[in-house]
N, C-alpha and C positions, 0 to 999 in steps of 0.2 A: 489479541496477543497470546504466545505460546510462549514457556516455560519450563527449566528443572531447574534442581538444589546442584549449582558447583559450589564447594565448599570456600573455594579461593575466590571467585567472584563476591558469595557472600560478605567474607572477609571485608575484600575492597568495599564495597557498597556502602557497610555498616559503616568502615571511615570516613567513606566521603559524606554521609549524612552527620557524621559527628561535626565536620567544618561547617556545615550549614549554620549550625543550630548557635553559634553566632550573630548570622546574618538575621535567624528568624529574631534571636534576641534583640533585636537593633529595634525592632517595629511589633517587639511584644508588648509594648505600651499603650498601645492603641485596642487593647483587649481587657477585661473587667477580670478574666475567669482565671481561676488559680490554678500554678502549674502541677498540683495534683490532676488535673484532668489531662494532664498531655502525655507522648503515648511515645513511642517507639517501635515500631511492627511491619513486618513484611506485609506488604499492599497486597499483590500479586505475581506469581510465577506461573508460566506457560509453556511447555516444550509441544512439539511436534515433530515429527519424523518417518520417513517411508522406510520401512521396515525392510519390506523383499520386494522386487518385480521380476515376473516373466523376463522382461527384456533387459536386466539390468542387477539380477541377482541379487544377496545382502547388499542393500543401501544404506542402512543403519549407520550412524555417525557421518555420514557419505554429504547430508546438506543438511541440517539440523535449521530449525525455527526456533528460537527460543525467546524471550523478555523476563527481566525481573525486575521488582521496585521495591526499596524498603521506603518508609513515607516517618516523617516527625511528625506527628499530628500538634500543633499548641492549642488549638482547638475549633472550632468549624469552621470558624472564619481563615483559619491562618494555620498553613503547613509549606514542609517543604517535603521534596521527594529526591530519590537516586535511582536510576533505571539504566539497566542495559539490553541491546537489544542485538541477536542477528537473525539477518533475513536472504535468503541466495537471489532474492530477487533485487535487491539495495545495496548487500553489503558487496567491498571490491572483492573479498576473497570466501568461500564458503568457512561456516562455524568461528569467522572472525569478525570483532570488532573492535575499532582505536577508538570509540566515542562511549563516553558517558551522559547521559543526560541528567542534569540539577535542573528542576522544576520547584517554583515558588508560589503559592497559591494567597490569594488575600483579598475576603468581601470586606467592604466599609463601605455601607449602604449609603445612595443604592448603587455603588458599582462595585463590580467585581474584576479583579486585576490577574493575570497568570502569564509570567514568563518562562519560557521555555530556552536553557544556555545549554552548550555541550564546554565538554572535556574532552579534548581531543590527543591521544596521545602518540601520536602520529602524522605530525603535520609537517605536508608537505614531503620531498626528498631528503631533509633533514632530519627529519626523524623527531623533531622535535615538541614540545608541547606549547599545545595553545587553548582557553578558553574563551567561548564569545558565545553570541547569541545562534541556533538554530535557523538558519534560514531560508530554510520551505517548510517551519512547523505551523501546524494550526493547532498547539495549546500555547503559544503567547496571541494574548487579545486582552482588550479592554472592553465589560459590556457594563451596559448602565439599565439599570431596571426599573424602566416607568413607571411600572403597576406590575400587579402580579401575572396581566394577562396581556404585558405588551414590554420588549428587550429589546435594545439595539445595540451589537455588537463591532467591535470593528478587529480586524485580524489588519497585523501589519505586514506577514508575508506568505499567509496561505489560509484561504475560507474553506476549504478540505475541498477538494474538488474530486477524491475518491465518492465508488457507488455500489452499491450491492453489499452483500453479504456472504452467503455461499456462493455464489460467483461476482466476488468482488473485483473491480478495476482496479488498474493503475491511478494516477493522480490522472483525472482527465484535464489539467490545467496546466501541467508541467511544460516548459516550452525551452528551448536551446538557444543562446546567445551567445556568438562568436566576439571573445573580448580580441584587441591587436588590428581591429582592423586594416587586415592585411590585403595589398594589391593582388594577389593570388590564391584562391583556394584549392591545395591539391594534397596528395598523401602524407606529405610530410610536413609536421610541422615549422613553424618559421618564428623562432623568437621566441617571446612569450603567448603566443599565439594559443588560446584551448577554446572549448567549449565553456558555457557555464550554466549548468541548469538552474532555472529560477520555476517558481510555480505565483499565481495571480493574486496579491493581497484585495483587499476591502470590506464592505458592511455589509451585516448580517441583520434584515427585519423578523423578528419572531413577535408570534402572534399565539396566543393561548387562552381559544374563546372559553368564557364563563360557562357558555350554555354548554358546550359539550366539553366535560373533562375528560382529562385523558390526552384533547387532539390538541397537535400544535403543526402550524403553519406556518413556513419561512421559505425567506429569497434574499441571494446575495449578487452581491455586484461588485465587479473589482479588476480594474487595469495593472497591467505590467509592462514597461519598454523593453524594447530591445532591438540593438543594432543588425543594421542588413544594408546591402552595396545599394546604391543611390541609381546606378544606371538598370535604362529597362530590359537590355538585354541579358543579363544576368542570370544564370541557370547553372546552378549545382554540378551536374553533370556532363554537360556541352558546354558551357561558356563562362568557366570559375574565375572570372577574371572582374577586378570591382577598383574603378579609378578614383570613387568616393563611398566612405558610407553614411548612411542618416537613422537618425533615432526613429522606431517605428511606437507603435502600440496596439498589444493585442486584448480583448476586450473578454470577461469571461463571467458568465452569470450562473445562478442554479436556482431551482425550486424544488421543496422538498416540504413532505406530509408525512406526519409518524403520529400513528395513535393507538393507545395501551389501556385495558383493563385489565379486569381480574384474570378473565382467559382468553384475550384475544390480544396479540401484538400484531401491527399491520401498519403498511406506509408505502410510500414512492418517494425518486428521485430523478431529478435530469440535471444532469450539467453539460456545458457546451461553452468553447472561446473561437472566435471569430477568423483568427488568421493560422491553422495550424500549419498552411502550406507553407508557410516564410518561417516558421521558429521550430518546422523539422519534429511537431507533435508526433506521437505512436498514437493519440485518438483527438477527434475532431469535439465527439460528444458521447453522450452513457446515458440510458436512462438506466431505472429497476423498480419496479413492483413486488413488495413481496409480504408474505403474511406467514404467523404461528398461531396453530389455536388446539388448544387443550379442550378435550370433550369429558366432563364429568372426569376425570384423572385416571380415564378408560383407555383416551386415544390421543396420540396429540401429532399431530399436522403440521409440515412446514414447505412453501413454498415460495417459490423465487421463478422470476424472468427478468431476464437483465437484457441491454441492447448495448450495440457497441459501435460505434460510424467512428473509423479508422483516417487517420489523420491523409492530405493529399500527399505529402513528401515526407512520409516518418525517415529521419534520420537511424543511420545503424550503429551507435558508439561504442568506443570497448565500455567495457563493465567498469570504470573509473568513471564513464562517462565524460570525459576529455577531450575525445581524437576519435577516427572513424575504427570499427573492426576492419572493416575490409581494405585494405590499402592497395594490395597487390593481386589482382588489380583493382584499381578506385573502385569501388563501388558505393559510396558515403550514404545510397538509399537503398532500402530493402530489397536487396536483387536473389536471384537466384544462381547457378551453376553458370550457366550461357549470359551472363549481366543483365540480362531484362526483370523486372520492374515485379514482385510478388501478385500473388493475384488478390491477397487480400487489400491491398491499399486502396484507401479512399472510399472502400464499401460496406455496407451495412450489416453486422453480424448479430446474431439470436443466440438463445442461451436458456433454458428450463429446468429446473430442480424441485426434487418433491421428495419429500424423505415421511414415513411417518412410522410413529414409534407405540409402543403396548406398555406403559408403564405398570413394572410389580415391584412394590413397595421404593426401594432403594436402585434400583436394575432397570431398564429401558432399553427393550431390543428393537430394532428399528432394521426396516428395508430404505432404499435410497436409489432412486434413479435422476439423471439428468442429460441432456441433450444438448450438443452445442455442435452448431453449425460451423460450415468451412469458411467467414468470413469474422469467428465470434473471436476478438481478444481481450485478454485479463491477464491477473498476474498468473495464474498459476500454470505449469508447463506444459501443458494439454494447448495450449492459447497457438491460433491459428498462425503466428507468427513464429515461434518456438516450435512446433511439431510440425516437422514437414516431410516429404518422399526425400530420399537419396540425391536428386539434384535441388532441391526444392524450390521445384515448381509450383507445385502441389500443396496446402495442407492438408492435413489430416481427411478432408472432403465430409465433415460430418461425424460426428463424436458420440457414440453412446458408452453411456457407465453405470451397472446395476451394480450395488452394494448392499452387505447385509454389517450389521456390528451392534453392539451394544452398549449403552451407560451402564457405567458405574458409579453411583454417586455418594461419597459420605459424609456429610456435614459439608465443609466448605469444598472437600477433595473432589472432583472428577475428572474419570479415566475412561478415554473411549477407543476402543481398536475398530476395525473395520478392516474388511477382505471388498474388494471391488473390482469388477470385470471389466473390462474397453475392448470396445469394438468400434474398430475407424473404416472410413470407405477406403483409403488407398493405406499400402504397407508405410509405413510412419515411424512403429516400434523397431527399434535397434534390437539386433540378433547377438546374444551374450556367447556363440559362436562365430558368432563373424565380424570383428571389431577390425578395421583398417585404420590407418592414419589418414586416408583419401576415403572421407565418407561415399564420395558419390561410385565406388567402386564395392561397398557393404550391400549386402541382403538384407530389406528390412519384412516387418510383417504385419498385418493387418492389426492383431488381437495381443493383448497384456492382461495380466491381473496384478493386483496390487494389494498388499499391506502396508495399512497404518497406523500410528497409535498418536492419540495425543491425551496430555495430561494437563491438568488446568487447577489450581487455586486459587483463591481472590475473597478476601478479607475486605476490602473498602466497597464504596458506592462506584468506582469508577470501573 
């Protein structure tokens, strides 16, 4: 999560945690400890921001990342929280968001409870307000705790299907379900007719053997339906015609290993669902490997490889994610200028990062390189589907990025800038001289450089 202080967001926030603290009062009974120990305090705030590009000039304010949370604490067993967050990769409009998030938190051994509802002030064309529960979060779950070295959780609408870290995926479980089942699918909508993204609820086994502390081992498993036309000829593209349709189900699992000591953090992940080509996935499946390890407080190491196997028919949605981008003409799957088919789809992309830093005392300069190939996708705009040549044919064809920057760290405060180099195989970057309305008619160019800056606080364990 990224973070700054708006002084008016704060504001709001503090309010809405003030309505909570009713609701925590309702089920503060169930607790021994006196409200001398409960708390009031900002959790965390996180901003991040590209500063300048070669290609793209002052970017500053331009897509801003940001998250905040103030938290009630009543006490370990039991809080509630208020968070906001925006992200250019989530939210419909950049540096905005209509949702609030109230998170509830509550162990009463041995299970642990955490709901996650939104405030949404923006609902709909009306404009209107609504709250209800979050539904592709994975901080509502109910997990029950065997023993110390054995948890089973259940997520009722998302087991996190995200992977990586510095080169983090999208949700690789998200999948697109056309409500209306309409006898026609074509550019324009028909009725109430939209898209509705869902992501795969079910259980989570964790396993936290005795002999080796530190490691824990888990696997989840978890179905989602979703409608699609009943006849066999049916095809998106050539034959959007559907005289019935029937409930399907797509199937989605992960396994994942994380293990931490004194100076070494280190782990893997793979997730993967079953039918990406009927529910129009952007990925099929992800793994990542990755590891940090601090040497005597000399040197400290981090690495990552992530994989990426891109879904058969990724759908292309506006950014409401509703209805297709491309209408005129249809193009409803990832096409390019001349309408044929990306060359990323359906194939297996790579990804490497290595960053390593000189800690002195408070300060941490660090170099940083990574490598992603023309088939690798993630969120971030480098991603082989998002950076393409002028007609986009092409991605990027191969992605390197050498970076230099530094920590700055003070008690809970850190602040990190970085300057980063890119060098792509084919011209990719947009020319801050040559900007057209008809991109495939712009000069673009090989090579960018970039400033960043992100800032980070965080007061709680989360």
């Amino acid at each position: 999560m990224r973070i700054q202080w708006i002084r008016g967001a704060t504001t709001l926030s503090l309010a809405l945690t003030t309505m909570l603290l009713p609701v925590i009062g309702i089920t503060s009974g169930l607790s021994t400890v006196t409200r001398s120990e409960s708390a009031l305090f900002i959790e965390n705030f996180n901003y991040a921001d590209r500063v300048y590009a070669e290609s793209k000039k002052t970017e500053l304010g331009d897509q801003v990342e940001m998250d905040m949370a103030v938290k009630y604490l009543y006490d370990q067993d039991l809080y509630g929280m208020v968070s906001f967050q925006t992200d250019p990769t989530e939210n419909r409009y950049d540096n905005k968001t209509s949702k609030l998030e109230l998170l509830l938190f509550h162990r009463y051994a041995p299970f642990s409870l955490q709901l996650d509802s939104e405030l949404n002030s923006d609902d709909g064309s009306t404009g209107g307000r609504s709250i209800g529960l979050d539904l592709d979060s994975e901080k509502t779950f109910i997990t029950y705790h065997h023993s110390p070295h054995w948890a089973l959780t259940f997520y009722p609408f998302n087991f996190d299907g995200e992977v990586g870290h510095n080169l983090q995926t999208l949700d690789v479980t998200r999948l697109h379900s056309l409500t209306g089942a309409p006898s026609s699918i074509n550019h324009t909508q028909i009725g109430d007719e939209k898209f509705v993204n869902k992501t795969i609820p079910g259980l989570e086994l964790q396993w936290m053997p005795s002999r080796v502390p530190g490691l824990k081992l888990s696997t989840s498993y978890g179905v989602a339906s979703y409608l699609y036309p009943a006849n066999s000829d049916f095809n998106l593209e050539t034959n959007p015609n559907a005289d019935r349709w029937e409930r399907r189900e797509d199937i989605g699992y992960k396994f994942a290993l994380d293990y931490q000591n004194r100076d070494l953090t280190a782990g893997a992940q793979y997730v993967a669902h079953t039918n990406s080509e009927y529910t129009g996935s952007l990925l099929a499946a992800a793994a990542s490997i990755y590891g940090s390890y601090n040497w005597r407080g000399r040197v400290t190491v981090d690495g990552e490889v992530t994989w990426s196997k891109a879904g058969s028919a990724p759908l292309r949605l506006n950014r409401s994610g509703e209805w297709f981008e491309t209408t005129t003409p249809f193009q409803p799957v990832y096409s390019d200028y001349y309408g044929d088919r990306q060359d990323w789809i359906d194939q297996l992309g790579r990804a490497a990062y290595l960053k390593v830093g000189f800690p002195i005392k408070t300060t941490t300069p660090y170099l940083s390189a990574k490598y992603l190939d023309s088939n690798f996708i993630y969120r971030e705009r480098e991603s082989a589907h998002l950076l393409r040549t002028a007609d986009e044919s092409s991605s990027h064809g191969g992605l390197v990025g050498l970076g230099v920057g530094v920590i700055f760290k003070q008690n809970r405060m850190t602040i990190t800038p970085q300057l980063e180099w890119l060098r792509a195989q084919n011209p990719v970057f947009s020319n801050s001289s040559d900007v057209r309305q008809d991109r495939f008619l712009s000069r673009f160019k090989k090579e960018d450089y970039l400033l960043t800056i992100n800032v980070s606080y965080n007061l709680g364990d989360s």
